[in-house]
N, C-alpha and C positions, 0 to 999 in steps of 0.2 A: 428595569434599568440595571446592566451589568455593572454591580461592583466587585471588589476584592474586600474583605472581611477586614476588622483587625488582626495581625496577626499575631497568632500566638506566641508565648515567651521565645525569645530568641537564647543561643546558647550562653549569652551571660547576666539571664534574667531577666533583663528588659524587655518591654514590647515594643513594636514598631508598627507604623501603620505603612502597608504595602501599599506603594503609589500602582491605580489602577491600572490598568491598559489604557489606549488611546483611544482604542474605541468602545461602546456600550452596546453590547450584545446579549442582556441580561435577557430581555425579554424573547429570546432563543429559547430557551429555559424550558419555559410553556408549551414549546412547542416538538417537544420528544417526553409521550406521556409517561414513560419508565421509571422518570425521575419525580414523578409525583408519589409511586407506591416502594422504590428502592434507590439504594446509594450507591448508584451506576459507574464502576471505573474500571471497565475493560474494553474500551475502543479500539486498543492495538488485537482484540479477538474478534469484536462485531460491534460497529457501531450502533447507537439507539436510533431506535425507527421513530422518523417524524410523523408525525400527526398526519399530514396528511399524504401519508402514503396509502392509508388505507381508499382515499379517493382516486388515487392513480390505478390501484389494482381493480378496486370498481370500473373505474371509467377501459379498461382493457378489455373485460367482461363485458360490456355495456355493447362494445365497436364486437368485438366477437360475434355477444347473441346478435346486434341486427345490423350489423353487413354482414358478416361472413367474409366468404372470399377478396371480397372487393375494402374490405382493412387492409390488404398488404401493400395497396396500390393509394393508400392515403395515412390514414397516424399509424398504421406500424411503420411503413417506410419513413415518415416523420420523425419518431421516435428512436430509431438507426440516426438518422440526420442529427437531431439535437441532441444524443447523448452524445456522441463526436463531437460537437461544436460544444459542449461544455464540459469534455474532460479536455480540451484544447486548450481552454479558458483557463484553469484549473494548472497544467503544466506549463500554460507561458508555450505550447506549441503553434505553429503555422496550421492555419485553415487546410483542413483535408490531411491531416497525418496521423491521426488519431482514430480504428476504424474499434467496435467492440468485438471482446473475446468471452468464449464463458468463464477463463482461470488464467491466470500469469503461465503455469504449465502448457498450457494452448499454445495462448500467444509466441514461448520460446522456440514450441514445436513449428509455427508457421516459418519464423525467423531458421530454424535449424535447416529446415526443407530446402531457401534458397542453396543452400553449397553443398559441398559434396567432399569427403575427408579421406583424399587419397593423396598420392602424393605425399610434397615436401609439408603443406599446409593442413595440419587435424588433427593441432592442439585446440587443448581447451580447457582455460586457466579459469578454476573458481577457488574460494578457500573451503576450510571446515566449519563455515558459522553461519552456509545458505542454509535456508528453508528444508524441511525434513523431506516436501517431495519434489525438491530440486534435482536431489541425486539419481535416483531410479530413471528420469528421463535423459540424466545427459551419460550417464551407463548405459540405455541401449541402444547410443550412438556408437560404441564403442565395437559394436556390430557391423558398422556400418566402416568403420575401418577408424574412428577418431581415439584418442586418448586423452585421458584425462591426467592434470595434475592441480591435485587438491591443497592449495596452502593452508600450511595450520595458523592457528591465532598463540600468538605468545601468552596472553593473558583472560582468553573466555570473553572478553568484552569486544572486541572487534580485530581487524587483520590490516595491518599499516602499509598505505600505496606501495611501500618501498618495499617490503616481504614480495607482493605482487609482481610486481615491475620486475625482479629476479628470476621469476619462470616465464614473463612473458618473451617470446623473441622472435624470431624470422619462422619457426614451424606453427607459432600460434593465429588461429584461426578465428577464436572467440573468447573474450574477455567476461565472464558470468558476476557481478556483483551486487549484492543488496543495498539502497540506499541508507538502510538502517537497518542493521540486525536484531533479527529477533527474539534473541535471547539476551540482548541488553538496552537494546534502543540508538545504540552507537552507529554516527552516520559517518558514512565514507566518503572521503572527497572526488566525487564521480569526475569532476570537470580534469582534474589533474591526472589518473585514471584512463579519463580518456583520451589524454593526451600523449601516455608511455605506450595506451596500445595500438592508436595511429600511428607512433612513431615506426610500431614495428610491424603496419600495413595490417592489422588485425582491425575487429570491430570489438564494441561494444555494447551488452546488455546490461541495462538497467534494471533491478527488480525494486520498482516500489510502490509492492504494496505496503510497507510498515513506516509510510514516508509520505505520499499525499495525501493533503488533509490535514495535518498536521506540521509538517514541513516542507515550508517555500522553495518549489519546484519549477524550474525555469528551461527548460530542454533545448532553446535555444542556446542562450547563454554557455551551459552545458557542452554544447556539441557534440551529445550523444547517437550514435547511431538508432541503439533501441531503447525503447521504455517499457516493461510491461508491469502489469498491477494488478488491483480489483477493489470493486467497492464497498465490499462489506464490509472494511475496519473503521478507517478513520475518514471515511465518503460516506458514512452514513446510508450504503444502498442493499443490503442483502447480498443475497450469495449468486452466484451464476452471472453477473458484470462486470466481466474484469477488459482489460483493455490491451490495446499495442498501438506502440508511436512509432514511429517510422520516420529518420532524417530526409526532410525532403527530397533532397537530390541521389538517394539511393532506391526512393518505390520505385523509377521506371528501369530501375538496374537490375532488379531483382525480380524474381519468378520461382512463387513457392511450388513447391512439389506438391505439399498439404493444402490441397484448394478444394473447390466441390462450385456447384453454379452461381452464387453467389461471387465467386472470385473471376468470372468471367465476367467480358466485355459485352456480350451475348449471351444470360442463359441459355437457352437453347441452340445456340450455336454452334457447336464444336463436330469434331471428326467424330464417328461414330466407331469407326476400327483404336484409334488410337483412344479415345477419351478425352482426348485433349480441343482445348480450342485457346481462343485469343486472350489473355490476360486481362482485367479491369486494367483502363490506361491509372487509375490513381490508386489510392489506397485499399481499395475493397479488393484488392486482387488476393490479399492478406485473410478478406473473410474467409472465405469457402464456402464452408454449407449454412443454411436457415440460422440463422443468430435465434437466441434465446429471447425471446420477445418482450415474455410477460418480468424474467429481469431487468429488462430496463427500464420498464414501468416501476417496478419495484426503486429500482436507483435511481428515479427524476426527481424526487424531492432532497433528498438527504444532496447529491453530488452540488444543487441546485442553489440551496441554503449556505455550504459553503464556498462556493464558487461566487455568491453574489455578499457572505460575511468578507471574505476575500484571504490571501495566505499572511499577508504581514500581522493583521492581527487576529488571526487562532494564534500565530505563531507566537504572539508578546502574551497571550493569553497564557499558553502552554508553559512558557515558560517561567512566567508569577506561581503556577500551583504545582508543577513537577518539581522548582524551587523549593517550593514549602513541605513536600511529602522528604525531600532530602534534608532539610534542616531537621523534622520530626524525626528521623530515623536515624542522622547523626545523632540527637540528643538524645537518645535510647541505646545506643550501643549499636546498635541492627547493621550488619554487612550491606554494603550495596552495591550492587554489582552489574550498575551502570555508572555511566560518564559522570564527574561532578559537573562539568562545566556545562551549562546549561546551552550552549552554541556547542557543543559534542552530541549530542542526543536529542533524539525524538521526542513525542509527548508522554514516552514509559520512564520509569523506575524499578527497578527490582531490588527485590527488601528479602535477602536470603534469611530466615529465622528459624530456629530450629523446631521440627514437627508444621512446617508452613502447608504443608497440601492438609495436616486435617485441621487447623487455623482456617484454611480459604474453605473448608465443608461449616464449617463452625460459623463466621462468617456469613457464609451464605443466608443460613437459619436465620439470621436477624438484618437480611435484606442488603447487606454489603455486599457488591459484587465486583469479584477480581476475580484472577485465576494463578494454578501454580504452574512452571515445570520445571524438570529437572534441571541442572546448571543454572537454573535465573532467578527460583527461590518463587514469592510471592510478585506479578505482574503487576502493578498498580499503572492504571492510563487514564488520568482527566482530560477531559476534551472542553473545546470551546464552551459547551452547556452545563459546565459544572465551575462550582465556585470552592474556597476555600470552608463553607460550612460541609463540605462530602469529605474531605480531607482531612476536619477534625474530627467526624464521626468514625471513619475508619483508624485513627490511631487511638480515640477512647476506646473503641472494643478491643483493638492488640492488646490495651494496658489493663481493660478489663480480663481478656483470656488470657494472656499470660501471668495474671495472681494467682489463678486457680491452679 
């Protein structure tokens, strides 16, 4: 049974008892073995693998060794089908707009492929606080005839609608922004966002991956054009299942350039001089080639678990123990250099301390796991399956390692 601990002294001595979440999710716990041998707090890098994922990747192996061919024509095409229908679930998306990618990179390139950046139209507005291999793909559009203008962040923690809104205008073509940055956890207001870049006939991509799973994600609501992500952080799925949403009433507008058999209507259908054939009338048109199989075996338990915990409450979860890593960190002095406001950020904290990258190898050594980098200091990410006993472990070692 999930509870919240007592909590530790508060800034004026006192203790307080932290009223639980609404829902009880303790017995999760059990069910991501990591947390039996370490003190697990880096979900915004890979979330813990559930128990029984090691039965999903058997059971892969299983349809392998004895069908063979005749898997593709029953649970893998299956398992195409139901990871869609529950990263659907998951973003609050319409049935059928949701198809899997191997990486968020993918995904953008599919998205990129629909248009074409000549002309008056091929801008393309992101800030300086995307993802490290955001850049390198949307520079070798730049090839292609688009340009890029990259807004800076005033403050290292995130980049304000209005900064944006300033370079977006009648030449922009794409609107690039993360739901939550990751180098502080700080979410952006997509829905408003996507509202400055309609206004000036532009689309919108969504990057979040350092945002489902963690933060209540609704695409409709939103009225985002695109979503892309993956499951390895805060989906609990390994690496190679990432995804792309697609607003429904622009799949059958769109015709990506980056397709392969998979994106047809017809496998084996098409022109044979040109290469070309009929589009998938729905979202697959977005696949292309052979999807990564054995990853979505890999992501059916983790995406699965919290897709049926549900996002309101990871989300009051996230917020009682990222609360309590920032109360310990004010009480210590320690810089922090994410959002205080706990409705501003993610399920991360960063806790800049000085010599923190060999603190996070020190750390390590006695089963605490976090991560460091540059501008963000030490990463700290409790997820739904951790309580406020990993919270106090990780600040008695700080206060142990820094007497020494």
């Amino acid at each position: 049974m999930f509870s919240l601990s007592l909590g530790s002294p508060n800034l004026s001595g006192e203790t307080d008892l932290i009223t639980p979440p609404p829902r009880e999710v303790g017995h999760l716990r059990d069910e991501f073995p990591i947390l039996s041998t370490k003190t697990y707090l880096a979900s915004h890098s890979l979330g813990a693998v559930p128990r029984r994922t090691r039965e999903s990747m058997a059971e892969y192996v299983d349809q392998w060794e004895t069908q063979g061919i005749e898997a593709w024509d029953g649970p893998w095409w299956d398992a195409i089908l139901d990871f869609g229908r529950t990263l659907e679930q998951i973003l609050g998306a319409d049935e059928g707009t949701v198809v899997p990618m191997t990486n968020a990179t993918r995904g953008m390139a599919a998205i990129a492929s629909c248009f074409t950046f000549e002309g008056k139209r091929r801008k393309i507005v992101l800030s300086d606080l995307e993802f490290t291999t955001v850049y390198p793909f949307w520079r070798g559009l730049e090839e292609l005839g688009a340009t890029l203008e990259i807004v800076p962040s005033e403050d290292g923690l995130g980049v304000s609608t209005e900064r944006l809104a300033e370079a977006i205008d009648e030449s922009t073509r794409l609107v690039v922004s993360s739901h939550a940055y990751f180098r502080s956890g700080a979410l952006q207001d997509l829905k408003q966002l996507t509202q400055i870049a309609h206004a000036a006939g532009a689309h919108l991509i969504g990057d979040g991956y350092q945002a489902a799973g963690t933060v209540p994600v609704d695409v409709r609501q939103l009225q985002i054009d695109f979503y892309v992500g993956g499951c390895h952080k805060w989906l609990c799925g390994g690496a190679g299942a990432g995804y792309l949403y697609v607003r429904p009433d622009l799949i059958e507008t769109l015709r990506p350039r980056l397709s392969g058999w998979f994106g047809l209507a017809s496998p084996f259908d098409y022109d044979r001089e040109t290469g070309r054939g009929t589009p998938h009338p729905g979202i697959f048109r977005f696949l292309g080639g052979t999807p990564a199989v054995p990853a979505l075996y890999a992501a059916r338990e983790g995406t699965r678990i919290v897709a049926e915990t549900g996002n309101a409450a990871i989300r009051e979860i996230s917020k009682h123990l990222t609360n309590r890593i920032v109360e310990e960190a004010r009480a210590r002095s320690f810089t922090l250099r994410s959002p205080l406001d706990p409705e501003a950020r993610n399920g991360m904290v960063c806790v800049d301390i000085e010599g923190g990258q060999e603190i996070v190898t020190e750390l390590s050594a006695q089963d605490i796991i976090v991560d460091w980098r540059p501008d963000c200091g030490i990463r700290i990410s409790p997820h739904f399956y951790n309580d406020f006993s990993d919270i106090d472990r990780l600040f008695h070692a700080l206060d142990t390692l820094l007497k020494k």
